[in-house]
N, C-alpha and C positions, 0 to 999 in steps of 0.2 A: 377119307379113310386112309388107311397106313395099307399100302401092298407094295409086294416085291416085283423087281422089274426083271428076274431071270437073268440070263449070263452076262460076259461084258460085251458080246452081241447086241444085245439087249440095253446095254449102257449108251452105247454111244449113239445106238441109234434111235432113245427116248429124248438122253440131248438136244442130237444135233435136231430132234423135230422140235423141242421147245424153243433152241435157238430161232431157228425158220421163224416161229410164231409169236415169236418176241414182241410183246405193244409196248409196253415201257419201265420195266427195270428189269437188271442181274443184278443179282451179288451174288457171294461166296465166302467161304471160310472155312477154318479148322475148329473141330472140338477133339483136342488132344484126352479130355477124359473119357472119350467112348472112342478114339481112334477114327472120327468118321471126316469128311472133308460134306458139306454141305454147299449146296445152288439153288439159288433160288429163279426161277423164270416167272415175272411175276408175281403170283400167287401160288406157282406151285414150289413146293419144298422138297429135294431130293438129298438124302444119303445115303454115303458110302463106305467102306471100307480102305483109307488109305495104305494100309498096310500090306495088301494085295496088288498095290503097284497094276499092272495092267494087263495082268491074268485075269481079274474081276470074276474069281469062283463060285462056283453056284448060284445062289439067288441071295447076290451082294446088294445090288441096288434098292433101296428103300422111297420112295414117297409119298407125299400128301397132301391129297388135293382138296382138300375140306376149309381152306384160308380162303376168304373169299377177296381179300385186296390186296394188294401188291407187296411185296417182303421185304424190307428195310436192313435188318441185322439179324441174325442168329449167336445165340450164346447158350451155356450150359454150364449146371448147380445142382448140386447133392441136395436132396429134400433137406427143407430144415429139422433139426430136431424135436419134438417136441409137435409136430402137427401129422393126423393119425390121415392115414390112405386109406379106402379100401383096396382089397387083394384084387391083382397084383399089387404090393406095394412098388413106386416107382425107383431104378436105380439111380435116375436123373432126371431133370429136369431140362426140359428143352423149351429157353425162352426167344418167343420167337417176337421180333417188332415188326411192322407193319406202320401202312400209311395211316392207321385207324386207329387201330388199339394194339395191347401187349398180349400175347396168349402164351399161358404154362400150359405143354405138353409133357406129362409123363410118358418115360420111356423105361422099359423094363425088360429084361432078356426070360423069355418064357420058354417053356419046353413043346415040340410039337404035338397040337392038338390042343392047345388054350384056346378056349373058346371066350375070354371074355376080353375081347380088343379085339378091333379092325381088323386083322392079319398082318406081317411083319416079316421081318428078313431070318434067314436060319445064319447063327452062326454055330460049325457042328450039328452038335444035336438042338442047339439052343435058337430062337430066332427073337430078333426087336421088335417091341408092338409097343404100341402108344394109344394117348385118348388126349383129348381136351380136361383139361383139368379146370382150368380160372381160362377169365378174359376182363380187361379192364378198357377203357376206353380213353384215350388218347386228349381226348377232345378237341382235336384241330394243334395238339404239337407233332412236333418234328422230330423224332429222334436221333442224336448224332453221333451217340456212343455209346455200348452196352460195357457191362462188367460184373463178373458175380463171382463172390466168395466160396474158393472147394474146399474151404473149413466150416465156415458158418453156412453157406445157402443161401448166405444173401442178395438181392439182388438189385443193383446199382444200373442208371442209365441218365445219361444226356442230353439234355434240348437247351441247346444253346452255350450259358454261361450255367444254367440251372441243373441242379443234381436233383434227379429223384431215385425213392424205390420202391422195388416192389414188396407189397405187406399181401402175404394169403394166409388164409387160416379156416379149417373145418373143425365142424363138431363144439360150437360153442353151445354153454350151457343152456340156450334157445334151440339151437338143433341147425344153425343153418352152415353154411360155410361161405366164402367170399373173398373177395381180391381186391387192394385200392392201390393210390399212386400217391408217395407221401414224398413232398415238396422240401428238400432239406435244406435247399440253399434258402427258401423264405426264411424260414425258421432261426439260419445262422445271419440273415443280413436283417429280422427285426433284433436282435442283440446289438449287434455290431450298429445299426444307424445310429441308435441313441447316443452310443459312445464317442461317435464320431461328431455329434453336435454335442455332446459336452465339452469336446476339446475346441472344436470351433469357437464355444463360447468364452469359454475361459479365455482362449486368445483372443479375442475383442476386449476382453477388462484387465488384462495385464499390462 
């Protein structure tokens, strides 16, 4: 679930107890489109407000412990165009990688007393709530680098020398909705091989 961790009392001392309990990974980062600085302790996921430096007002800190493996990378993307939510609709998308699979979290600033999300952070009158939206499955990759477009929505990541992304999509004309992982470097090196033994050949008969 998404709940807030109360002051920056409460900050540092959610921290320093995930640190203590640490089995095997951190990361961290920024996502400048929502202002927040993210940590991950494992499986769980925390954000913040970096703009608050280290007042940490109100009930700044945000997490979610609902990831069941380890955190990898966090990134973040405007819904795409054109694929319909329900209400809330999300402001952004929070892609999160893990040791397992990819997961879109919508993230939306609601007004107090929304009942339809986990619970969330207030800012003002306003607080961040989220849900699982997609989850795709990894299948034994690695991820080595995320990226995503805050034009398009799109969403780009790394295993290895290989580029994938992420394709979601709800409310097809079946009713269902769904998430995969599309392979673009196959796609650009079956072009590219043929072309490259064409010229290979050619120079053997010139």
């Amino acid at each position: 679930m998404f709940g807030s961790g109360g002051d920056g009392g409460k900050l540092q001392q959610s921290l320093t107890t995930r640190c203590l309990g640490l089995k095997s990974n951190f990361a961290t980062g920024l996502l400048p489109t929502i202002s927040r600085v993210w940590a991950s302790f494992d499986s769980a996921l925390f954000l913040w407000n970096y703009h608050h430096g280290q007042q940490m007002e109100g009930t700044d800190l945000v997490y979610f412990d609902k990831i069941q493996h380890p955190i990898l990378s966090v990134a973040s993307a405007p819904p795409k165009m054109g694929v319909s939510f329900r209400e809330p609709r999300p402001h952004t998308l929070l892609v999160v990688a893990t040791t397992t699979e990819i997961i879109l979290l919508g993230l939306s600033f609601a007004s107090d007393g929304h009942d339809g999300v986990d619970g969330g952070e207030h800012v003002g009158n306003k607080r961040l709530v989220g849900r699982i939206l997609f989850k795709a499955s990894l299948d034994g990759m690695v991820v080595s680098a995320m990226c995503c477009s805050q034009v398009t929505g799109r969403v780009f990541f790394a295993v290895g020398e290989e580029l994938y992304e992420v394709e979601y999509w709800t409310r097809t004309w079946y009713g269902t909705s769904g998430c995969t992982l599309v392979n673009h470097s196959k796609g650009m090196l079956s072009y590219i091989l043929p072309m490259i033994s064409m010229f290979r050949t050619t120079g053997i008969w010139v």
